[in-house]
Structure formats: structure tokens, C-alpha cells
N, C-alpha and C positions, 0 to 999 in steps of 0.2 A: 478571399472574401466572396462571398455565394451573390448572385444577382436577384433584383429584387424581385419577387412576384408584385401581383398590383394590389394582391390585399392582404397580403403577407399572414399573418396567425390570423387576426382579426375574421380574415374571410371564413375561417372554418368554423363558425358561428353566424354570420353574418348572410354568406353567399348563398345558400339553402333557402333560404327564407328570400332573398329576393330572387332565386329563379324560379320562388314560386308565387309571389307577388306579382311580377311583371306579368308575365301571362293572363295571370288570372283580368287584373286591371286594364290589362286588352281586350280579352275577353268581353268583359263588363263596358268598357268605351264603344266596342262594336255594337253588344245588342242596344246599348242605347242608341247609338245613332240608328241604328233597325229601328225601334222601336217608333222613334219621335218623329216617323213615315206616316203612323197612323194615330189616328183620334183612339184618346181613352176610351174604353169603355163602360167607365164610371164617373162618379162626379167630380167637376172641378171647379175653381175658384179664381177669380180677377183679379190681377196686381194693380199696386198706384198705377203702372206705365198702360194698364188697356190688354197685356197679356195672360194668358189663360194657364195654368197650372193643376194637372192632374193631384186628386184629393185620395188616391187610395190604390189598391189594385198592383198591376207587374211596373207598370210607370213609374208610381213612386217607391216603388220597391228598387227599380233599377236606376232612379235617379238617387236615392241613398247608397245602393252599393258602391255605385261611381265613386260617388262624396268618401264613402269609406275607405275602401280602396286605397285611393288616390292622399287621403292620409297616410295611412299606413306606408305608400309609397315614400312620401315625401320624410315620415319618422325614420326613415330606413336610412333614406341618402343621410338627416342630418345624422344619424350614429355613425356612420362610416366617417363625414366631416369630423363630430366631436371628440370620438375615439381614436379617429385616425393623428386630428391636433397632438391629443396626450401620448399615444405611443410614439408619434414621429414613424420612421422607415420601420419598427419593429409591425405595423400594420401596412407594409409596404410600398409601391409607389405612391397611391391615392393619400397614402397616413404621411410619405415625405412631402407633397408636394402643400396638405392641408395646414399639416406643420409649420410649410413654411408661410403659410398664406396666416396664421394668426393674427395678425396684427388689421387686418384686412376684416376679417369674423368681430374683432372686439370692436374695430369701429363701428360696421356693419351696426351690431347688438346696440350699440350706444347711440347711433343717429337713429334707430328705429324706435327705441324705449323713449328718448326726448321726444321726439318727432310726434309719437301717437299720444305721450301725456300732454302735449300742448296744443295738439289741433285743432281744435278751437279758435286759437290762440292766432294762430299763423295762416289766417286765409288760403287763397287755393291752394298754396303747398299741405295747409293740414289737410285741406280735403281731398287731397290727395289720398290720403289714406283709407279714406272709405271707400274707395276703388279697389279690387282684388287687384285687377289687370293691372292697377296706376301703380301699387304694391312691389308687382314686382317687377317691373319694369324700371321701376326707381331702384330697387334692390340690385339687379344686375346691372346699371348702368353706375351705382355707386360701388360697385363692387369694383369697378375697374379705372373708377377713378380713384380709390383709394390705392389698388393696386400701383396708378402712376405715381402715387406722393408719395406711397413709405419704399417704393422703389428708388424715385430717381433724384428724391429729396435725401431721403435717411438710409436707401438702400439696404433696406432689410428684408427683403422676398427672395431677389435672386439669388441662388446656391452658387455659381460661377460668373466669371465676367464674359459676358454675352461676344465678346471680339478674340478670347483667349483659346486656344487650341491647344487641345491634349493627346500626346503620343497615344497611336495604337485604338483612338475614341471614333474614327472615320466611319459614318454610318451605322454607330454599335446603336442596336436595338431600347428602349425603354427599361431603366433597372440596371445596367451595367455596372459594374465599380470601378471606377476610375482607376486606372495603372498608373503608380508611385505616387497615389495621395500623401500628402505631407498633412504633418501634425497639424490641428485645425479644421482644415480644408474636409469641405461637403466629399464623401466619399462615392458619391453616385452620380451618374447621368439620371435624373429622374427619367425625362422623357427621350433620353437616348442622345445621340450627338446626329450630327448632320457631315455633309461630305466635305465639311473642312474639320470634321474635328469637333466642332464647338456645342457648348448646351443648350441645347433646343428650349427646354422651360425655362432656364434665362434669358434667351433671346424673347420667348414669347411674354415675358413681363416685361423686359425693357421696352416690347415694343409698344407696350400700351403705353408710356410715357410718349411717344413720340405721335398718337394719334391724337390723345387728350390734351398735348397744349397745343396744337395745331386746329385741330376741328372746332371745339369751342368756342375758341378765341377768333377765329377765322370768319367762321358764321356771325359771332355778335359785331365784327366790328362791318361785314357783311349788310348785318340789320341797322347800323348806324348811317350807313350809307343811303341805302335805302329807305329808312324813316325819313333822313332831313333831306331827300331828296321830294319822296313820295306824297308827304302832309303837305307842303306848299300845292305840287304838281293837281293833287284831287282836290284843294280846297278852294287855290284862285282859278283853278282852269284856264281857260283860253289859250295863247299862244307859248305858255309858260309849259301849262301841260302837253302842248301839241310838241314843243319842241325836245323834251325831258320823255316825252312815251315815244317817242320816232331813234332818241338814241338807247333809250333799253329794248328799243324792237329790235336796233340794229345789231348789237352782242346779239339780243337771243336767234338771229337766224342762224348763226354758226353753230352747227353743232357740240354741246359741251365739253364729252371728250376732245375731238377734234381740236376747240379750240384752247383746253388744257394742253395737249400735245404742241401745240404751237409754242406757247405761251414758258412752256418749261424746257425747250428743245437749248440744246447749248448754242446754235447759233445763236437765235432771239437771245439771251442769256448776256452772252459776250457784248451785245450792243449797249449792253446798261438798261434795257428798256423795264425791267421787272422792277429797278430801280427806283425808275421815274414814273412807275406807276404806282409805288409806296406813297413820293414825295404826295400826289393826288390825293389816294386814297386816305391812309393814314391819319391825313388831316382832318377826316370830317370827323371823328369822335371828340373833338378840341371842339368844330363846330358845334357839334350837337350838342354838348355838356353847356359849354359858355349860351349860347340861345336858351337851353332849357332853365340855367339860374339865372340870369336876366330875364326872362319873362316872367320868374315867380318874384325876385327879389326886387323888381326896376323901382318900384315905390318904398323902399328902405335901403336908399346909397348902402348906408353903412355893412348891412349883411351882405347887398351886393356883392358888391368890391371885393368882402372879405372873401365868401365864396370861391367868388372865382378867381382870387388868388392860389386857394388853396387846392383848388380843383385844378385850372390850367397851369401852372407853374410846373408843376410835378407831370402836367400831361405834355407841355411844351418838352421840356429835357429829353422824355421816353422819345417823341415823336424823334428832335433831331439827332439824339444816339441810334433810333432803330435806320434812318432813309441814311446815316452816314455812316462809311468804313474807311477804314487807312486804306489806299491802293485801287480803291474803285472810283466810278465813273461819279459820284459824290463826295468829297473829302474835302470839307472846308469848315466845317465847324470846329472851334477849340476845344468845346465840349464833349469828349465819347464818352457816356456810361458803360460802354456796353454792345461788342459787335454781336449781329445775329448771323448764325450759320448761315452760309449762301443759299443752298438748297435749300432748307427752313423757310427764307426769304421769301423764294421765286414761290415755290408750292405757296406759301401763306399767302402772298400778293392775288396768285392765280386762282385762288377760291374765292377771295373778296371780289375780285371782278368777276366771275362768274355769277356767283349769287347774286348779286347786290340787282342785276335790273330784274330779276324774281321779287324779291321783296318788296323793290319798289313798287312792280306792279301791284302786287297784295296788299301794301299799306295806300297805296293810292285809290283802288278800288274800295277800300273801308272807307278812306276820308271824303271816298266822293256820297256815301248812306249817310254817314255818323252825320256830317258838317248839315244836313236837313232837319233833324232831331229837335227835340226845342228847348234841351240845355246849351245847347249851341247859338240858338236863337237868345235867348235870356242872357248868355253871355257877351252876345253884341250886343244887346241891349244898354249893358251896365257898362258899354264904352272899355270890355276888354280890348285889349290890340290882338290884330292874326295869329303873329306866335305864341300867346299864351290862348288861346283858343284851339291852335293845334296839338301842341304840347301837355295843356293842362286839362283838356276837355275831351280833344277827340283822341288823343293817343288810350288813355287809361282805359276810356271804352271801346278800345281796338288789342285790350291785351290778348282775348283769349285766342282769338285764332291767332296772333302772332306768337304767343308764347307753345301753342301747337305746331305749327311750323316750325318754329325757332328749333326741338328736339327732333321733328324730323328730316332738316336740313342738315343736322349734325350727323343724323343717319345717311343723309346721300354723301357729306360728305367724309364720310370713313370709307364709304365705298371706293370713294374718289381718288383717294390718297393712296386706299389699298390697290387701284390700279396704274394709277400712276408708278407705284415700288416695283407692282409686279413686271411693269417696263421696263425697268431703272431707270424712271425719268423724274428727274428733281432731286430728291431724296441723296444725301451721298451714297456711292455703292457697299460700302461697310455698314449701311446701317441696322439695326434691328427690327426695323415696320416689318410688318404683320406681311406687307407686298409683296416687300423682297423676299423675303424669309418662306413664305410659299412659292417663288418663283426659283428659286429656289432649291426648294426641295420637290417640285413636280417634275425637276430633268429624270431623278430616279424613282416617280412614283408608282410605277408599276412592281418594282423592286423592295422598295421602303418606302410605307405611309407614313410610319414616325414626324419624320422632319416638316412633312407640310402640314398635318393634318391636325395639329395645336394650332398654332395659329389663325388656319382658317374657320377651325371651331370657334377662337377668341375671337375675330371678326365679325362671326355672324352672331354671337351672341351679342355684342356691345349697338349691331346694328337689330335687333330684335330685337333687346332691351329700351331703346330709344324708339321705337314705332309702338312697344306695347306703353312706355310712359305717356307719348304722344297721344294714345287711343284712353288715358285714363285722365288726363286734364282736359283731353278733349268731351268726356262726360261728364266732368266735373263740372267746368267751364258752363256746361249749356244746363244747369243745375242752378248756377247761379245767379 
């Protein structure tokens, strides 16, 4: 069986025309930036925003080439994507790997077609769409979310099992065919194998499972922390605030890696303490929920109650299945749903304390503006209580900069995680994160890029997808 090239027939159609695309679209990206040094020398015209826009001339000449270009570029990549889906490996590596990513494109297609016929519909997420930048920023950042669900739910992406090792595959290059494929079985390393053997592009999709229920989930329960801590702290002030900003000063003097390292090292570990900093933690999303529907519901018992039946019940169980395990430094509950990996554990613990006195300082600083406003005023007035003042008044008009942070928090902490792996600290040492899987593969990167250099592309892209969403709710946001 012959090895793959990366664009296999397809490219000999294909390839020609983008190496002569790219240049050119360089070309044209450079004189504009030259260009946009100096004033038109013809007329031009004022946007809503107060900026000036050349009306004729090399300026707008070289501002539509770009534009053109820069389609055409972009027509190019998706026919190599759509082409390469329908031939599979017969358009090569790019055609195997796009192949395999379908499922990933149809959803892609389907959340974007709903998304823009209803945005209207759906406040700042629809307006979201009228952002290029917010575009695609959402676009790559759900690209790899979808990536984690049809992966590690339904597992349909990966070609191999990212822990399995195949004779004679030790460092073989991108395209290789696997020796003694059996009936079935993906007959290629797409991206080559690594120095145990194993699939590089399987590892690099599993390991997006591993950053996408960890960072999200990490950060929002991060923000929960931080909300019901931060709304009290900026609203009543005095010795409440004085005593709650002296303990989020006190985390933030430690420096954050540093104090990650501490925090996931196996000594700390062995003590239980990641533990019994769940039992803390964990619990304030129970707090938050139960506060937020008793303040809304306190004057209708019956919804009340019901609520937050339905809301803590299900939140109680999760809490004492996730702080309890058989054999650890917690074991006393009758009830387990559900052990979490240890590692999983300590890393998730250790991003919620990290972040959480950031956010509090952020939501505190909002509630210390918002709470002077004179919906706020008007709602003491009418004899609301504190918590539904915080909750129902000053939170909603504190979403936008936290719903901007919230995605760019997710980007520090993929960072965060990714170097934590790259230590092998936390994470089991088998795992597939993005960390290890680069760490890696840079003992022999002077040698072979292969191994490390998917990964660290998938890295940086999930973290530049998440700063460009953040930079397009963040325009959105001040729009509305």
C-alpha cells in the first residue's frame, strides 16, 4: 500500500492555483498595509463610527483586491475541505483527515444556517453574527467543541485508539500505512505516529475532549464562585468587602503557575487537600442557583419550592458524588453516581481557585458602578430585598464584560492546562491533552515535527478562536 501524499490526485488541480493565490494575497496584504501609511489622494467619505474611507483611486483599488483575494483564498481551502470529505484518502492526507471530520462540517453548516435565520431572535448570540471577527471566532471555537462530542461521546472522528500502539509505526512520518491492517481498520497514520507508536491525529482529537470538559466547566463554576461572592462584597461594602478583597488579594499574590504547581504537585495531592477544596468550592453553584430562585420566586411559595426542588436535588447528588470516592480522604456518603478521575479532579479544583478571586474582583468592581444607577435606586424603592437587587438588577446589566471574560478566561485556561500536561502535572501520564502530547513530542523535535506540531496548532487555534469570539461580543456587547 503506497503512502499518502497530502493532497493526493485532488492536488493536481488544486495545488497550482493556490501557489499562485497565496503569494499573490500577500503580495496585496503587504501594499495595503504600505498603503494605509499615507492619506488618499482622492476623495473620501465618513462612516457611522467617525472613520474616513478612501472613495476611489489605488486605495480602493487595493482595498477590493484584498477583499477579492482573500475569497478566493478562502473558496480554495473550502474545495480542498469539500472535495477532500467526498474522495476521503483518495485526495490524500487533508481528504483523510476532512473525511474524517464530517460530522464536525454538517454540524458546523446546521448551527450556522439556524443561528443566522434567527438572529434576531436570539439577542447577543444572534448579534453575534453580524461580527466577521465574532464569525469566526464562534466558528473555530465550535469546531472543536463539536470535535469533543462526536469524538468522545459517539466517537466517530478518531481513525485509531489514541493509547494503542502499532508495530513498526515509531515515529513514521504523516501518510504512512499501517503494517498488518486488518479488515476494517483505518489503514493510515494520517498524521504519522509518535515515538511510542501511536496516532498522532487521534490523539490530537481526543485530546480536545479533555480540554473542552475541563476549561468550560472550570471557568463557569469559577464565575459562580466569584459572582456570589463578588455582588454582596461591591454592593454592601464595608467590612464585608474589606474582608472578602484582603482574601482574593491573598491568592492573587502567588504567582499563578506557581501556585498551579503547588496545588497539583503529588505531595499536596496525597494530603486530600484538592479534595477538601471541592467540598468549599463546589458548593457555591448550589448556593448561587438556590439565592437566584428564591429571590425571584420568594413571593409565590409554590413555584418557589418547586424550583428549587428541581434545580438543587439533582445539584445536591452531582455535588456529593463529585467531593466523594471509595478509598479516598472522603468516603462517606451512600450515595456515588459517579467517581471523577483524580487528576481531572485536582487540575479542575485548581483552576476554580485560581480564577475565582479574578472574577470576583471584576464582578465586584461592576457591582460597586451598576448598584448607583437609578434602576437600582427604583428597585429599593419598591422595597426589593439585596439579593434580588443583585441578582435581578445588577447582574443582567454586568453581563457584557463578564460574558467577555468568561471566553477569554477559557483561553488562559487552555493555556493553563496545556502547561500543566506539558509538565506531566495533574493530568494522568497516559493522557491525550494537547500538553503531554507536545511534550512529548519536542524530546525529538528537531528530528520529527509530525508528533508535536498538530497539537500545538490545535492549541493555539481553540485559544485564538476564543480571543477572536471574545473581541466580537465584545463589540457587539458595547452596540447594545
Amino acid at each position: 500500500m503506497d503512502p499518502l501524499t497530502w493532497t493526493g490526485s485532488l492536488g493536481t488541480v488544486l495545488n497550482p492555483i493556490l501557489f499562485i493565490l497565496v503569494p499573490l494575497f500577500a503580495v496585496a496584504v503587504l501594499a495595503r498595509i504600505v498603503l494605509s501609511m499615507f492619506e488618499p489622494d482622492i476623495g473620501s467619505k465618513a462612516n457611522a463610527d467617525g472613520t474616513l474611507v478612501a472613495t476611489g483611486g489605488i486605495w480602493t483599488l487595493s482595498q477590493r483586491l484584498v477583499g477579492w483575494l482573500g475569497l478566493a483564498v478562502l473558496a480554495l481551502v473550502l474545495a480542498y475541505l469539500i472535495f477532500g470529505a467526498v474522495m476521503g484518502t483518495a485526495a490524500g492526507i487533508i481528504g483523510g483527515m476532512s473525511q474524517a471530520f464530517t460530522p464536525v462540517w454538517i454540524a458546523l453548516l446546521v448551527t450556522f444556517v439556524v443561528s443566522i435565520r434567527f438572529k434576531r431572535k436570539l439577542g447577543l448570540y444572534g448579534k453575534l453574527f453580524d461580527s466577521t471577527i465574532g464569525m469566526i471566532g464562534f466558528g473555530i471555537v465550535m469546531f472543536w467543541v463539536f470535535t469533543a462530542i462526536f469524538t468522545g461521546v459517539f466517537d466517530l472522528i478518531a481513525t485509531h485508539d489514541p493509547l494503542s500502539q502499532a508495530s513498526g509505526m515509531k515515529n513514521k512520518v504523516p501518510g504512512t500505512p499501517l503494517r498488518g491492517a486488518e479488515e476494517g481498520e483505518f489503514q493510515w497514520y494520517l498524521l504519522g505516529g509518535d515515538n511510542l507508536a501511536r496516532d498522532v491525529f487521534s490523539r490530537m482529537v481526543y485530546g480536545s475532549t479533555v480540554v473542552i470538559v475541563i476549561a468550560p466547566f472550570a471557568t463557569l463554576f469559577a464565575f459562580m464562585v466569584g459572582i456570589t461572592l463578588g455582588l454582596p462584597a461591591g454592593y454592601y461594602g464595608g467590612r464585608l468587602d474589606l474582608g472578602l478583597s484582603f482574601l482574593a488579594n491573598l491568592v492573587l499574590a502567588f504567582p499563578v503557575i506557581l501556585l498551579f504547581y503547588l496545588l497539583v504537585t503529588p505531595e499536596i495531592v496525597a494530603t486530600g487537600l484538592p479534595q477538601f477544596m471541592a467540598v468549599v468550592l463546589f458548593v457555591f453553584p448550589m448556593i448561587f442557583f438556590g439565592v437566584l430562585i428564591h429571590a425571584r420566586y420568594r413571593t409565590q411559595p409554590g413555584k418557589d419550592y418547586l424550583y428549587l426542588a428541581i434545580v438543587l436535588v439533582p445539584l445536591f447528588l452531582s455535588y456529593m458524588s463529585a467531593i466523594n470516592e471509595t478509598g479516598s480522604k472522603i468516603d462517606f456518603w451512600p450515595i456515588d453516581l459517579f467517581d471523577i478521575n483524580s487528576g481531572i479532579l485536582v487540575v479542575f479544583v485548581s483552576v476554580v481557585f485560581v480564577n475565582s478571586p479574578t472574577v470576583f474582583r471584576i464582578v465586584r468592581g461592576l457591582a460597586l458602578d451598576i448598584k448607583t444607577r437609578d434602576y437600582v435606586a427604583a428597585a429599593q424603592t419598591r422595597g426589593e430585598r439585596p439579593w434580588y437587587i443583585m441578582l435581578w438588577e445588577i447582574l443582567p446589566n454586568a453581563r457584557g464584560p463578564l460574558i467577555v471574560d468568561f471566553c477569554l478566561r477559557i483561553g488562559y485556561t487552555t493555556i493553563l492546562l496545556g502547561t500543566l500536561g506539558f509538565f506531566g502535572l495533574g493530568l494522568p501520564p497516559e493522557s491525550p491533552d494537547w500538553g503531554s502530547t507536545i511534550n512529548e513530542g519536542r524530546k525529538l523535535l528537531s528530528i520529527y515535527l509530525h508528533p508535536a506540531l498538530p497539537p500545538a496548532l490545535a492549541l493555539l487555534s481553540l485559544v485564538l478562536g476564543l480571543n477572536l469570539l471574545a473581541d466580537g461580543l465584545r463589540e457587539e456587547s458595547l452596540r447594545d
